[in-house]
N, C-alpha and C positions, 0 to 999 in steps of 0.2 A: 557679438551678441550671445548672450546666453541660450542652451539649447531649451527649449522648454521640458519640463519635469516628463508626460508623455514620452517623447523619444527618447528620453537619455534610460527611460528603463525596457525603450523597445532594443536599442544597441546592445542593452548590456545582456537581456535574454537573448538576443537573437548569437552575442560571442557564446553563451553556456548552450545553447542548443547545438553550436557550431563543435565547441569541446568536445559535448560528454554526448549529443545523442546519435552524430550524423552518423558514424557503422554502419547503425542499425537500423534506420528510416533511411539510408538513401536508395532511393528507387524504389520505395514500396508505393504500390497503387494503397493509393486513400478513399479516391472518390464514390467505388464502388463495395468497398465494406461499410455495409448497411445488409438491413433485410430490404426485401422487396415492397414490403405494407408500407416503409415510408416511403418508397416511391409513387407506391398505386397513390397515397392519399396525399401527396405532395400536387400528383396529375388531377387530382379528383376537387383541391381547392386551385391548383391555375383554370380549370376550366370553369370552375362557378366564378373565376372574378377574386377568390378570396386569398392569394396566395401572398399577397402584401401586404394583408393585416399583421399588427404586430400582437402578439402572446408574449407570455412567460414560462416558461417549463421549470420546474425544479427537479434536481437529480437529489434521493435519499434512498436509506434502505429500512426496512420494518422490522428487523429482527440481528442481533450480534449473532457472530458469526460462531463456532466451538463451545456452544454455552460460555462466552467469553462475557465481560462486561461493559466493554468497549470495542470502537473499531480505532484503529488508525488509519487517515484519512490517504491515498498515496493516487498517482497516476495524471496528476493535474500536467506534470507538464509536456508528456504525451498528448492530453488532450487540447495543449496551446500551440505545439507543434502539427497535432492533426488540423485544428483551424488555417495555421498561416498556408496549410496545404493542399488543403481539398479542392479540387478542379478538376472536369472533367475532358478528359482525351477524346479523341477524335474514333480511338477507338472502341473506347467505353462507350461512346455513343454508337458508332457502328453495331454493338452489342447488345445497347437495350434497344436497338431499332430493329433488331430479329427479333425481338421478341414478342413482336406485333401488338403492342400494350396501348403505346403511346405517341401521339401526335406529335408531326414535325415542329411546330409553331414551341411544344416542352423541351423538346429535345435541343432544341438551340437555345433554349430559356438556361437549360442544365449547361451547355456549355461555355454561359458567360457566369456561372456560379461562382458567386464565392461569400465569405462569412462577414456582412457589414455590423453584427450585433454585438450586444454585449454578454459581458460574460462576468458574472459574480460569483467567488468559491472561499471555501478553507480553504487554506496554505496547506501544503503537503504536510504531512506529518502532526495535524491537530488531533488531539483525542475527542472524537465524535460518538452521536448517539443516537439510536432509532428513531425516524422522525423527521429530523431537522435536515434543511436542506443542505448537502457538500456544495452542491453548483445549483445558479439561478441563471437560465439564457433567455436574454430578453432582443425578439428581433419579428423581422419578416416571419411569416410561417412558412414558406417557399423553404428559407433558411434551418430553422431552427428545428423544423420537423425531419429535415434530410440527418440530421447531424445524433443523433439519441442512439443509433446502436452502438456506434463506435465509441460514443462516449461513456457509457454504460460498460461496454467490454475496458475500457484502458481504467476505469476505476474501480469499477466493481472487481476486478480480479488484483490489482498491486495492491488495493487495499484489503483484500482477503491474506493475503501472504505476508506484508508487514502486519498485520496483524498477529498473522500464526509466530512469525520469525519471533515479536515482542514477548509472547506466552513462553517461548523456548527458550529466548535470552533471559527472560526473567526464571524460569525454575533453574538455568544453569548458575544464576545469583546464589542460590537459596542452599548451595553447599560451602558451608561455613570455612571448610577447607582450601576451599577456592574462591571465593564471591565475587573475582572478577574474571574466570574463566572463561575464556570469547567463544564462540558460536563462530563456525563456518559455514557457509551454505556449500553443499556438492551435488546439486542436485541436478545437474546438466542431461545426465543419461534416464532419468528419469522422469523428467518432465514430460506434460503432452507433446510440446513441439517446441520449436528453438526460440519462436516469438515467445512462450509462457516461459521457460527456461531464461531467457537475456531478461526479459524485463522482472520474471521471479525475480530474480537475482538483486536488480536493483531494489524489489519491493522488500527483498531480506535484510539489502544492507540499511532503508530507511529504519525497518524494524529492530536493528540492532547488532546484525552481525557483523563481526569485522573484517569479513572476506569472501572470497568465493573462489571458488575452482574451473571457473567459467570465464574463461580467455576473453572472449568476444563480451561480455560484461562487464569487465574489467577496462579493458580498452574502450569503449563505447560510453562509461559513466564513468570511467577514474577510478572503478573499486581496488583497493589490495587481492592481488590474485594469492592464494595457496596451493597447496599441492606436492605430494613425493612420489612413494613409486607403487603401481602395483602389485598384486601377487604373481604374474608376469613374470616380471625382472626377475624377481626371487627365483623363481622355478628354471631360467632361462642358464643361469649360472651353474657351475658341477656341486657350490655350497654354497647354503646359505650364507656361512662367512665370505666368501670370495662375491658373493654381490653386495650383501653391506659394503664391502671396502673399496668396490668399484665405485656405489655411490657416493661414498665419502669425498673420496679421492675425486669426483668429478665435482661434489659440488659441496665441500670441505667448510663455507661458512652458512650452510643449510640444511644438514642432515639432517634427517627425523626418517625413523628406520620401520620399515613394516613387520612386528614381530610374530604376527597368527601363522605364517603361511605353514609350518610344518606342526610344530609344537611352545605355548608360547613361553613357560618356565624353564623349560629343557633343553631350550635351543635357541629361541627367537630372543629372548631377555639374556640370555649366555651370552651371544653371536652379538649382541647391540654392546655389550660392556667389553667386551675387546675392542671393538668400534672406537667406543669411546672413550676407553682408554689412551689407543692410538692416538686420538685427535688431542687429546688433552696434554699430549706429549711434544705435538706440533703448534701448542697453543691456540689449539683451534677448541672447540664442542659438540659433543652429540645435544644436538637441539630439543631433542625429543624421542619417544619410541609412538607408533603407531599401535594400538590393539584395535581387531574391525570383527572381531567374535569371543562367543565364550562368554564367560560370566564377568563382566566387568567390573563388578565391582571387586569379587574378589581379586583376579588377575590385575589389580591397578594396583591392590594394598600388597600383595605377595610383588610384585614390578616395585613398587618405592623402595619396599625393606632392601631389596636385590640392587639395586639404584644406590641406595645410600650406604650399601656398607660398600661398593665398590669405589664411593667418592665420588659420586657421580650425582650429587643432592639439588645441580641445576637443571637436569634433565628432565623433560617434561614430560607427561602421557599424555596423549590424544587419544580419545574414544569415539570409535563410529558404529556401524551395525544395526542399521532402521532405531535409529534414535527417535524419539518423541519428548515434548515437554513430560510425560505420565513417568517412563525411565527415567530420564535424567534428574524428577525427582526423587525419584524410588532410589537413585543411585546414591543421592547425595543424604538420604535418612540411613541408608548402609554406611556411612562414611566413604564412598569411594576416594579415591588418591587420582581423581581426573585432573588436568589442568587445564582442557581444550576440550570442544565436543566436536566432532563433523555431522552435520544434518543432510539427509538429503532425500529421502522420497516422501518423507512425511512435513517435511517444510516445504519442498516446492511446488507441491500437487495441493499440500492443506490437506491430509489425505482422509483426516476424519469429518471432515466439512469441507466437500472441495468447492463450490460457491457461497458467494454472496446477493444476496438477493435484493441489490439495488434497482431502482424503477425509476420512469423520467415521466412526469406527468404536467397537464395542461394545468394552470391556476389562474392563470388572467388573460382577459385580449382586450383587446383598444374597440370601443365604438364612440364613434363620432370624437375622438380628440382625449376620451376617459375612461381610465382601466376599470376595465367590470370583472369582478373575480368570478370565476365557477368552481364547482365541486364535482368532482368524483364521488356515485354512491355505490354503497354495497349491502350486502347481506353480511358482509363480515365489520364490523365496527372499527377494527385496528386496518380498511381499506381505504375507508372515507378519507379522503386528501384533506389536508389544510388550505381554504381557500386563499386568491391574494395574492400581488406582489408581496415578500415577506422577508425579515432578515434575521441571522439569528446571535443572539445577547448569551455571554455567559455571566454571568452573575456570581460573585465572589466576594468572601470576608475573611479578612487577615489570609492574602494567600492563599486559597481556599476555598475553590468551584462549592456552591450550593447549589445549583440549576442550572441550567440552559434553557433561554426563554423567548420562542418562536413568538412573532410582532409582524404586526405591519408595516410597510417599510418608513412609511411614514411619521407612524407612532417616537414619542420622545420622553425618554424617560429619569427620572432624577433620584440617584443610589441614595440621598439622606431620607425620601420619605417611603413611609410605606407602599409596598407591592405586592397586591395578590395574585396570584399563578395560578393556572386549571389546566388538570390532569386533560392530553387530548380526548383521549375516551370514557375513563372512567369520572361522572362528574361529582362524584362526592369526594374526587380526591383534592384537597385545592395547600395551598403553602403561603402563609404570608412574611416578607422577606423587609427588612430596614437595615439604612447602613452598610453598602453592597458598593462592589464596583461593578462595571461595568466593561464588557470586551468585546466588540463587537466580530461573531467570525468571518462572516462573506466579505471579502475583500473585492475591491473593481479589477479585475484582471485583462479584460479587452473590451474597449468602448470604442462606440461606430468599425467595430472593425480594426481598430490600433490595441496594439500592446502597452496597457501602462504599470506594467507589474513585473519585477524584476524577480526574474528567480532565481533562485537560492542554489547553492551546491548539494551534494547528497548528505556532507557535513551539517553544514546548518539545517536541513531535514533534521537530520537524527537528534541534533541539538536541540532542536523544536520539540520532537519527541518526548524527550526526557525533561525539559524543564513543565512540559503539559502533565505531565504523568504525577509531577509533585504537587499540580493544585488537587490532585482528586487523594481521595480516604482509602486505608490497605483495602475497607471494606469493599467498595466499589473495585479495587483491580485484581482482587483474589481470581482464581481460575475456578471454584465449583462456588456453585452459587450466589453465583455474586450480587451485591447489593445494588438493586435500581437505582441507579441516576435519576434526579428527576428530569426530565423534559417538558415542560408545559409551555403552555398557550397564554398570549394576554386577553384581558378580558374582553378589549376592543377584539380579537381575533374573533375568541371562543364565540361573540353575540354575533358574528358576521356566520361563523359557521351552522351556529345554530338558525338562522332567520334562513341562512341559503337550503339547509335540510327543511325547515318548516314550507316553504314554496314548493319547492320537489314533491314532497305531500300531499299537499293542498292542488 
């Protein structure tokens, strides 16, 4: 008998969880990364009776992260691996039982916990946009309400850093010289801690780079590891020469040589072309030279000229030195002779925007057998939630995002005829659209509790990435002020939000 479509894609996540994430999750406590306030109000609906109503929460964010114009979407399968595993221990309970909160009659409720709800998301790696929901959890509120910090933390932060990584892999495009120069993440020592660090890691290689220097990231998600040698080694030898050639000699089909440590025309670019000479005689290569200071662009054009009259015209530079997307393009309007970049505290911290300010809020609950949407009100107008169960539509002609269009999930709509759109806040802003495809992005990820969504490698991620990136306009993915996307509302939505603000009033 055939297996049903459901478990053959819980099989097939549950091998790639097994792969690429277990390192890193095995034996981490789940159940008690939360804040506290979901606890109190999780106790605060068991005891009125109301913790088995079902809700809707959507997870989105209000604002692009770098003055950027998009986000890329990342961390989802962190947060399928936190579902299959949150359960509370005997000693997690032992611990919120000192802490004299909450009733025994909760406390045992919390220890048969687990996640029966559903879950609706973008795929890792969508190019997403203020507003619209990444995730929709629809479940108990017992459930659903315990589950928002953690889930907020594993995306709000991978999706900050594939984000930055994409900004940085794109300006390293943008040297005509190079245009397919790769991006390295090295940002292990400089991350806040080894959780931001591993999962950084993986959020750089979604966003685009093709490696890391980060052992236990590499092992844990499959990424390509890189890496040579400090300035350490160099200093540790009687010369410079005599440690180049110990490297070589040790690892003769991967050299790539650190040239800053003393002087880098006078010695370090000298000392690497004997090097390389040497190996070229062994039929082997100097792969590359390292520069990690100094003026890079010039020491990269004076590095090629020296490189190539020595015969040496395969040999590559690698540039580090608190890189940022702002350098590396400055570098590549100098014409640098870069071929590689290493990134490391300004990609994996995001260091000029170090969050995201994703939110998880209430939008529907079940009374009497029928979802009733509510709203969130504010003094600030871009706060007001979007009422409703809701899913989100992108809309496209010849190839080619025109919108993304927030609906009720009910709502059905047909690309040949006419569509009018409404800006969430602003209401004279409005778009009428004909002739459109349609893509719908929330996908069913886990129903009743079961896995039915197979996930993808960090390959097809990134794959995902780049063919998203060709439905949108240069305008929209420039780095300084970029062009709005639109995001709007259907108009079924827009009158539901308006009737539920007009009550609130009244």
């Amino acid at each position: 008998m055939k297996e049903p479509s459901s478990l053959v894609a819980r099989k097939a996540t549950e091998r790639i969880l097994e792969i690429s994430g277990l390192p890193v999750y095995r034996n981490r406590p789940t159940e008690l990364l939360t804040d506290l306030y979901q606890l109190t109000m999780m106790y605060g609906h068991f005891r009125a009776g109301r913790h088995e109503q079902r809700v809707v929460f959507d997870m989105f964010y209000r604002k692009n992260p770098c003055g950027n114009g998009y986000v890329v979407a990342a961390g989802l399968e962190q947060v399928v691996w936190y579902l299959q595993h949150v359960q509370f221990s005997l000693e997690d309970l032992d611990y919120l039982r000192s802490l004299g909160l909450f009733g025994e009659d909760f406390l045992q409720a919390l220890h048969h916990f687990h996640f029966s709800g559903d879950l609706y998301a973008v795929p890792e790696g969508t190019i997403v946009f203020p507003g619209e929901p990444l995730l929709r959890f629809e479940g108990p509120m017992f459930e659903v309400q315990l589950i928002e910090s953690a889930v907020l933390s594993f995306v709000n932060h991978q999706s900050l850093i594939a984000t930055k990584a994409q900004r940085i892999v794109d300006a390293a495009k943008s040297n005509p010289k190079s245009p397919e120069a790769p991006v390295i993440e090295m940002g292990l020592r400089r991350a806040q801690n080894v959780d931001a660090a591993v999962f950084g890691a993986r959020a750089a290689f979604i966003g685009g780079c093709t490696s890391t220097s980060n052992v236990l990231a590499g092992q844990s998600f499959g990424i390509p590891v890189s890496g040579t040698q400090g300035h350490s080694w160099i200093q540790s030898f009687p010369s410079e020469l005599e440690a180049f050639r110990a490297y070589a000699d040790t690892f003769p089909d991967h050299t790539v040589l650190l040239v800053d440590t003393y002087d880098v025309l006078n010695s370090g670019i000298q000392n690497a072309i004997v090097v390389g000479r040497e190996l070229k005689e062994k039929g082997k290569k100097l792969h590359a030279i390292r520069i990690d200071s100094g003026d890079l662009a010039y020491l990269s054009k004076r590095a090629r000229k020296m490189l190539d009259a020595a015969g040496l015209t395969d040999c590559g530079i690698v540039a580090s030195s608190d890189l940022d997307e702002w350098t590396i393009r400055e570098l590549a309007l100098q014409g640098a002779e870069i071929t590689s970049y290493g990134v490391g505290t300004s990609l994996i911290t995001s260091y000029d925007c170090p969050a995201l300010g994703g939110v998880y809020k209430l939008v529907a609950h079940e009374v009497e057998g029928r979802w009733t949407p509510c709203i969130k009100i504010s003094e600030n107008p871009e706060k007001v939630t979007n009422p409703g169960k809701k899913k989100v539509l992108r809309l496209s002609k010849e190839g080619k995002a025109v919108a993304d269009l927030i609906a009720l999930d009910e709502e059905e709509f047909d690309g040949s005829k006419q569509l009018t759109v409404f800006h969430p806040v602003h209401t004279y802003k409005r778009k009428t659209i004909v002739d459109f495809q349609i893509e719908n992005l929330l996908q069913p990820i886990v129903r009743a509790g079961e896995l039915v969504y197979v996930l993808p490698d960090l390959r097809e991620i990134r794959t995902h990435v780049e063919r998203g990136l060709q439905q949108f306009s240069s305008e929209t993915l420039r780095h300084v002020n970029p062009h709005e996307y639109h995001v709007d509302l259907s108009k079924k939505l827009w009158d539901l939000k308006q009737d539920l603000l007009s009550e609130v009033r009244a």
